[in-house]
Structure formats: C-alpha cells, structure tokens
C-alpha positions in Angstrom: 0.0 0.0 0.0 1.7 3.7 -0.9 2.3 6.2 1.6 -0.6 8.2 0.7 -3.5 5.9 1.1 -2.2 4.4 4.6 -2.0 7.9 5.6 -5.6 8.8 4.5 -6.8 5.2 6.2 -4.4 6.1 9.1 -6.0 9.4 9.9 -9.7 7.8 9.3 -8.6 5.2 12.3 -10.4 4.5 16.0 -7.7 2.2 17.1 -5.4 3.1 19.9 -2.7 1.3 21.2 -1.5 0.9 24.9 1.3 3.6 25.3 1.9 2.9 29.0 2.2 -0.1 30.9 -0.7 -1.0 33.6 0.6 -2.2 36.7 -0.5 -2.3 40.5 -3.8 -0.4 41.2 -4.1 1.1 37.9 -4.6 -2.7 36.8 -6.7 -3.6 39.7 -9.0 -0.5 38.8 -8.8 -2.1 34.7 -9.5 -5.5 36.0 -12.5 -5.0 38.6 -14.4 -2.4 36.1 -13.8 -5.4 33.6 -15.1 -8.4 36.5 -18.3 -6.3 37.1 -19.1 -5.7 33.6 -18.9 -2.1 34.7 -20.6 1.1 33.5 -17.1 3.2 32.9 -17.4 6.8 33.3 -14.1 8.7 32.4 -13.6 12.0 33.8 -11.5 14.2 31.8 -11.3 17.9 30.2 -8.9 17.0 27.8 -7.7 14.0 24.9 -11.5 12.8 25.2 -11.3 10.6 22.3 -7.9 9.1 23.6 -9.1 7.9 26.7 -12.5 6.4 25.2 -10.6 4.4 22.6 -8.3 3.2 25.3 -11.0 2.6 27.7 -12.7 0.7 25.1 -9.5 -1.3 24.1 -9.5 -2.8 27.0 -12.9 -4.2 26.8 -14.7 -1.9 28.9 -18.3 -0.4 28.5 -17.4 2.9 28.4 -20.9 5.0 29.2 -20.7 8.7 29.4 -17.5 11.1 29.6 -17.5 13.7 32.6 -16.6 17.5 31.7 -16.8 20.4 33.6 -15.9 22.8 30.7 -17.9 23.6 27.9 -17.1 21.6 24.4 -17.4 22.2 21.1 -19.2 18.5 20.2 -22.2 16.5 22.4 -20.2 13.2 22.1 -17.2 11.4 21.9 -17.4 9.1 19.1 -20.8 7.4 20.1 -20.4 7.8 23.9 -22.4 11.2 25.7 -20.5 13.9 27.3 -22.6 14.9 30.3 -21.4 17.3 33.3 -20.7 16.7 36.9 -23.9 17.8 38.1 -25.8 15.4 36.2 -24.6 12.6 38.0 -26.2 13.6 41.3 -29.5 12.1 39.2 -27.8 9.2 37.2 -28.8 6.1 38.8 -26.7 3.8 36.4 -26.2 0.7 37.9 -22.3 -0.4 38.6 -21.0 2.8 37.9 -16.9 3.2 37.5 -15.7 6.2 37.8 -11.9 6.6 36.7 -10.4 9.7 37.0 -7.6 11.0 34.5 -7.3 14.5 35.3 -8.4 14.5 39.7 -7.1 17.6 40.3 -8.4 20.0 37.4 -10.3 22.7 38.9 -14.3 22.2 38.8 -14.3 18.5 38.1 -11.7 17.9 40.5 -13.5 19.5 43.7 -16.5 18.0 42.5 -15.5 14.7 42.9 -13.4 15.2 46.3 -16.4 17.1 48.3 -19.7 15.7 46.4 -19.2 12.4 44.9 -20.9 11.1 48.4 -24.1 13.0 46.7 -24.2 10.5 43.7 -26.9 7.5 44.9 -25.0 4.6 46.2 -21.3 6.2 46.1 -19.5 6.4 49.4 -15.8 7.1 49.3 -12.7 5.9 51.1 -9.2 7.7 51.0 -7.1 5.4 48.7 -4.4 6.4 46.6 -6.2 4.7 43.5 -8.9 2.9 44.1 -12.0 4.4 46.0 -15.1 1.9 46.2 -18.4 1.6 48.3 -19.1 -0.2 50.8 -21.8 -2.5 48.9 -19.3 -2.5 46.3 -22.1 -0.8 43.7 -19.8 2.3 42.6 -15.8 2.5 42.3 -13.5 5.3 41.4 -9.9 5.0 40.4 -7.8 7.9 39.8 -5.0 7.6 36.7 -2.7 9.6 36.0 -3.1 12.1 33.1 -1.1 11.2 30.1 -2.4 14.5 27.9 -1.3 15.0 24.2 -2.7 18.4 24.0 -5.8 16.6 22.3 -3.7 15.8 19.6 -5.6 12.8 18.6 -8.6 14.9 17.7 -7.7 17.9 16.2 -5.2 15.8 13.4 -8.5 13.5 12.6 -10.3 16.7 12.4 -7.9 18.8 10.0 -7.9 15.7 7.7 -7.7 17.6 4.3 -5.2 20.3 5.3 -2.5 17.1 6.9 -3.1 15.7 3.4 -2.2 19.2 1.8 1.1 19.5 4.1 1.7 15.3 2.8 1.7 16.8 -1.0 4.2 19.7 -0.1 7.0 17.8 1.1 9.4 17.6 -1.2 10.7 13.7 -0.6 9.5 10.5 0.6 11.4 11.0 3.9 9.3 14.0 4.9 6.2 12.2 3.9 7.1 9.3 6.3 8.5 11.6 9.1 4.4 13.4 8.8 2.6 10.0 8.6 4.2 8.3 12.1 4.3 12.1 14.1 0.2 11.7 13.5 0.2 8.1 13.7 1.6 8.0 17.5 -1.1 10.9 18.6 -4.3 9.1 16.3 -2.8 5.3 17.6 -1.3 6.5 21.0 1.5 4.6 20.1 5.4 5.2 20.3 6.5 7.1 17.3 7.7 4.3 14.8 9.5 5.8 12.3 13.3 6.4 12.0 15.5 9.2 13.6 18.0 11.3 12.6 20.4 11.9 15.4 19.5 15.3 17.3 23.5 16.7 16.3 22.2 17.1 12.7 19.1 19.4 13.7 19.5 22.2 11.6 22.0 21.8 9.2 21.8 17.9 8.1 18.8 15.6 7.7 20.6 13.1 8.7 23.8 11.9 9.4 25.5 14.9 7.1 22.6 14.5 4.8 22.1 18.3 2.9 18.7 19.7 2.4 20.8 23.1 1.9 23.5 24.5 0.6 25.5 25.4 2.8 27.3 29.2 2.6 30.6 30.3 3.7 29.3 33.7 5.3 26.3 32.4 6.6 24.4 34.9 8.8 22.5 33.0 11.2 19.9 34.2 13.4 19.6 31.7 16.4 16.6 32.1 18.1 16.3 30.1 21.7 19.6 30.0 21.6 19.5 28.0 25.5 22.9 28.1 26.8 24.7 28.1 23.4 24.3 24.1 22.5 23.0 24.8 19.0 25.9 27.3 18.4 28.5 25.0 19.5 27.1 22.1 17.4 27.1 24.8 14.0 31.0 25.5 15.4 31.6 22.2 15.1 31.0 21.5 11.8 33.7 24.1 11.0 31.5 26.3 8.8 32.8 29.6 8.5 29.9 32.1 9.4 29.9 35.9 9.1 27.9 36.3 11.9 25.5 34.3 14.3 23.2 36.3 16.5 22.2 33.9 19.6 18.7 35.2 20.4 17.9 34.1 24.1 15.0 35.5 26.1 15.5 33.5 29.8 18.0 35.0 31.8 19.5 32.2 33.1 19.9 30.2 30.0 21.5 33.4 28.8 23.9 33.6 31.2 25.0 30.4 31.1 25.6 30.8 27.1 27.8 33.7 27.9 29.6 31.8 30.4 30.1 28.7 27.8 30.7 30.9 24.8 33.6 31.9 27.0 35.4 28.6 26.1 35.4 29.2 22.5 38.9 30.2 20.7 38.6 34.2 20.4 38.2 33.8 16.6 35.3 32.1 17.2 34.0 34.1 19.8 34.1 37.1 18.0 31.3 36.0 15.5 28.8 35.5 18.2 26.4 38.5 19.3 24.5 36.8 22.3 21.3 39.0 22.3 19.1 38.7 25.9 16.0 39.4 24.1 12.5 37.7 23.1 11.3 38.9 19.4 8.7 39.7 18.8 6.5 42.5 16.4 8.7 45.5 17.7 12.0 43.7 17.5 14.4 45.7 14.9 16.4 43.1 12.7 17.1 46.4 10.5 19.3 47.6 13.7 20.5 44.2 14.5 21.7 42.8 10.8 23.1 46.3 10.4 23.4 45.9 7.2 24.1 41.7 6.6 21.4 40.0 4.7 19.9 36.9 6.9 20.8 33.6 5.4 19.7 30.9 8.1 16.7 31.3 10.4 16.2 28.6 12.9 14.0 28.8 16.1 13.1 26.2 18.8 10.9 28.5 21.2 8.8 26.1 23.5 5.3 26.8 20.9 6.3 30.4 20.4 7.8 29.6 16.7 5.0 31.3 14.8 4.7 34.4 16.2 8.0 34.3 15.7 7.6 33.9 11.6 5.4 36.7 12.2 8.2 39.3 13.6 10.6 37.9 11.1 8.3 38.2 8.0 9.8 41.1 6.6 13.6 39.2 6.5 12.0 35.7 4.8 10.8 37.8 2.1 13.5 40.7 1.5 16.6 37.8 2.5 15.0 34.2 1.6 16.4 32.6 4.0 17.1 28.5 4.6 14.5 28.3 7.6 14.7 25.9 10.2 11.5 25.6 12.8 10.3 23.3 15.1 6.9 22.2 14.9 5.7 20.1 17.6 5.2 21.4 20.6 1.4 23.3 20.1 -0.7 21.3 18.2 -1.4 23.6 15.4 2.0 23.9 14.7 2.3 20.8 12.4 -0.4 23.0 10.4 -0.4 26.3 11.1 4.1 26.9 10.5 4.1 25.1 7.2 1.0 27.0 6.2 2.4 30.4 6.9 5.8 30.1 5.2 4.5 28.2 2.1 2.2 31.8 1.7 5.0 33.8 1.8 7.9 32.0 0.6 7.6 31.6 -3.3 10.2 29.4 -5.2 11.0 27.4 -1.7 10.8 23.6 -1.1 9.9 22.3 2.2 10.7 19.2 4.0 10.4 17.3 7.4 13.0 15.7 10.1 12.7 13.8 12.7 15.6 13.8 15.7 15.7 11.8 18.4 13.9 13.6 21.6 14.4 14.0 25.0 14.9 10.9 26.8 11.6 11.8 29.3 9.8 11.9 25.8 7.7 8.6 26.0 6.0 9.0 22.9 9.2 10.0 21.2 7.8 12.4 19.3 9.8 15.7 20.4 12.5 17.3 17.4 10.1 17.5 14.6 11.2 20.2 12.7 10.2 21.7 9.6 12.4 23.0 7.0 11.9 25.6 4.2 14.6 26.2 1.4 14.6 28.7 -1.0 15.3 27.2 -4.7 18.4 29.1 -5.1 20.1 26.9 -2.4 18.7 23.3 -2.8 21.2 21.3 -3.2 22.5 20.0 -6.6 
C-alpha cells in the first residue's frame, strides 16, 4: 500500500494502542471495572477521544465522559458527554468512575467534596482505588497522560494534513508526517526512523544536505539556550559571518555567555549573544546592520510562529534556509508550514525527525520543519 493511502486510512482510524504499561492499582481498577461488567465513566477535560478508545480497548463499557468545561461536540465518538452535576440524578447501575485529570479545577473539587451525593457512592481515601461499601460504585484515579488533544484535532484537520503530505518535497518528509500523527491518532510510540538530534538544523541526517550550505552564513539563532545549538554549527567548522544567539530567559542566557567563554577568540568574535525575546517591535534592521539573513532557525517552546510573524519582513527581503520546530502546540504541524509556504515563493519544504528528549515517552519531540529557497537546494 503507498504512503498516501495508509495515511488517508491512518487518519480515518479508531484504534489506539496501549502507550503505557498497567501495573499495581491502575490494573486492579482495569480488571475490577472489567469483572463487574462495569458502566465506565471517564472524567477528563482533555484528549476525550484518547481515553474512550483506550478505555474501550481494554474491553470496557465505556458509558458517558464527565466535563466540567464547555465543548465544542455533544459526544465522543458514540459515547455522551454529560457534566458533573448530572450525575447527582444518574442512577446507572455499577457505575466506575476513573479519574484522568483529579485535580483540574471544577471536576476535581466536585469529585473530592460531592461524589458522596451520587446514589450509592460512598468514598474511602485510597491512593487509587476508591469503592463503596456494597461495592455498587468504584472510582480510580489515573494519571493524566495528555497530548494536547492531539488525537482529535489531526483527525479533524484531515484535508489540510493531506495538503502539508503533498508539499513535502521527498519520501522522507512524507514518512516523518505519517508516524508524528500516527503515534497521537494510535497512542503509540513514534515508529519511524530518527535522525540523530546533532544534525538538527543543518543535516537531515547523518551529514545528509537539504541546503547548501554558505561560507558567510548569517544566522539568526533564536532560543539560543545556553549556546548548545551554536556550539554544534562551530563544530561543523562552517565559517559564518555572523551568528546572532537570540535568548529571552535569563539564566539560559547567562549560562551561554559563560560557555561561549570557552570558544577560541576567533570564534567568539562572531557570536552577538542577544538577551531578548522577538517579537513584532524587534528591529532586525538595527541588528543585521546591514548583513542580509541567510539561516533562520528557532526552537521557542510553541512560540515559533509568532516568531515567523516578527521575522516576515527578512524571509521575504533575505529568503532565507529556515529551520522551525513544529511540535510542541498542536497547530503547529499545520499552522508553520502554512504560513511560510504563503509567503515563501520558489522554496521547497521538508520534514525531520531527531531523536527527543529521553523523558519523551511518545518520542515524538524534534520535529522540525524545513523551508529552502530554490536558489540553495542542493545540486
């Protein structure tokens, strides 16, 4: 089957996978709802359609979701969202409560000062599992394993995923965009291959060019962090003209100047560490003074497109090779690639994956999105 289609199918999908292992009262909670061919009630504000197509993986009658907050849609694929109110006049029989999210603000206090208000439900202080005393109602608290709702909004913004799919310019790109939505629509680990997290920026992969390359690059470094990303360009031995390290947090920029320290003075001496966060009123004219930008990169913790915004007047006037990361808001994946590709004629855009930080379960952190104007693809 090509690429395409399994992406189309893949985005179309209701199966989920088990990301995390259940173990200790987590699987007592799975296995008791199971035994009492339980009425499941999941309690959630966010990744609603995660949690019913894990709940209902695992064999359970999963019978209403519990919101306090308002949403946009009545149900979650076929099962009723209903608020916590409404439950002090549900009498469905072997209810099971599990909560994902017990300390979000309404929901939360709900169920720690009223849930003895619900017909039959009397509570005990248990880590996990709560039960009554007849044994008619449980609750089990899980830990929240949120994806930003993820899951949802890629299934929802079908057509404009399969817009970005026909952009990328190689079958690399296309594979790197089919399993970053595959482990949010599956909640499953990212499968796909990695480029090592050294080559972010300037390789694909292991000294693989999507660029050409300059001597006299003029490099604007934005979340610049304690100067890693400068060091790993340095090392490379490219010859810049100029890289301005862009670095908003005071510590982190302290700690660049400290490292920068280390450099040979040569190297030094190309580096303007900038304490600043850009934005709208940020003056590149005053900064470049004079240099034409030539290499744009920015890994800003979901700040990247506002970013592109402030730097909109450069990408036009300097084309520059661009460089963003695109996973940490959800929108991202869409909303980056959509921007550049209406203002950046004669570019083509690709897709990396590097390997994440090793907290990153999913292993779906370093996606990062690359634009390149024509006049520097590679030959």
């Amino acid at each position: 089957m090509d690429l395409r289609r399994k992406m189309l199918e893949m985005l179309d999908c209701t199966r989920v996978e088990e990301l995390y292992e259940l173990f200790g009262d987590r699987l007592i909670a799975v296995s008791i709802a199971a035994m009492n061919n339980s009425n499941v009630y999941i309690v959630a504000e966010n990744d609603l359609h995660l949690f019913v197509r894990l709940f209902k993986s695992w064999d359970l009658h999963v019978c209403k979701v519990v919101c306090a907050l308002p949403k946009d849609f009545q149900k979650v694929d076929d099962v009723e969202i209903v608020s916590p109110e409404s439950l002090l006049s549900d009498d469905t029989p072997r209810k099971f409560f599990f909560l994902i999210e017990p300390d979000y603000t309404f929901g939360g206090n709900f169920f720690e000062t009223r849930i003895n208000e619900i017909p039959f439900a009397e509570t005990q202080n248990n880590a996990f599992i709560v039960h009554t005393q007849e044994r008619k109602n449980w609750v089990a608290s899980l830990f929240k394993t949120s994806t930003d709702d993820k899951m949802f909004y890629f299934q929802s913004h079908k057509r404009e995923l399969m817009d970005l799919f026909d952009s990328l310019a190689d079958e690399t790109s296309k594979r790197a965009l089919f399993y970053y939505v595959e482990s949010y629509v599956r909640n499953c680990i990212y499968r796909g291959a990695h480029a090592l997290t050294r080559w972010k920026y300037f390789f694909g992969g292991k000294y693989e060019r999507l660029y050409e390359h300059l001597d006299g690059e003029v490099w604007i470094n934005c979340g610049a962090n304690t100067g890693d990303t400068v060091f790993q360009y340095l090392s490379f031995d490219f010859k810049p003209k100029k890289i301005f390290a862009f670095e908003g947090d005071a510590e982190y920029f302290s700690r660049m100047l400290n490292n920068l320290s280390f450099l040979p003075t040569e190297k030094r001496a190309l580096i303007e560490p900038i304490n600043e966060m850009i934005d709208e009123t940020t003056d590149f004219e005053k900064i470049l003074r004079g240099d034409k930008c030539t290499l744009l990169n920015a890994d800003i913790e979901g700040a990247e497109l506002p970013f592109l915004h402030a730097t909109k007047k450069i990408i036009r006037s300097d084309r520059p090779v661009i460089a963003i990361c695109v996973y940490h808001r959800k929108e991202d994946l869409l909303t980056i690639p959509q921007f550049l590709q209406s203002i950046c004629t004669d570019y083509i855009f690709y897709l990396r994956k590097y390997t994440p930080n090793v907290v990153n379960l999913k292993r779906t952190g370093e996606l990062v999105f690359y634009a390149v104007p024509k006049e520097r693809a590679v030959r």
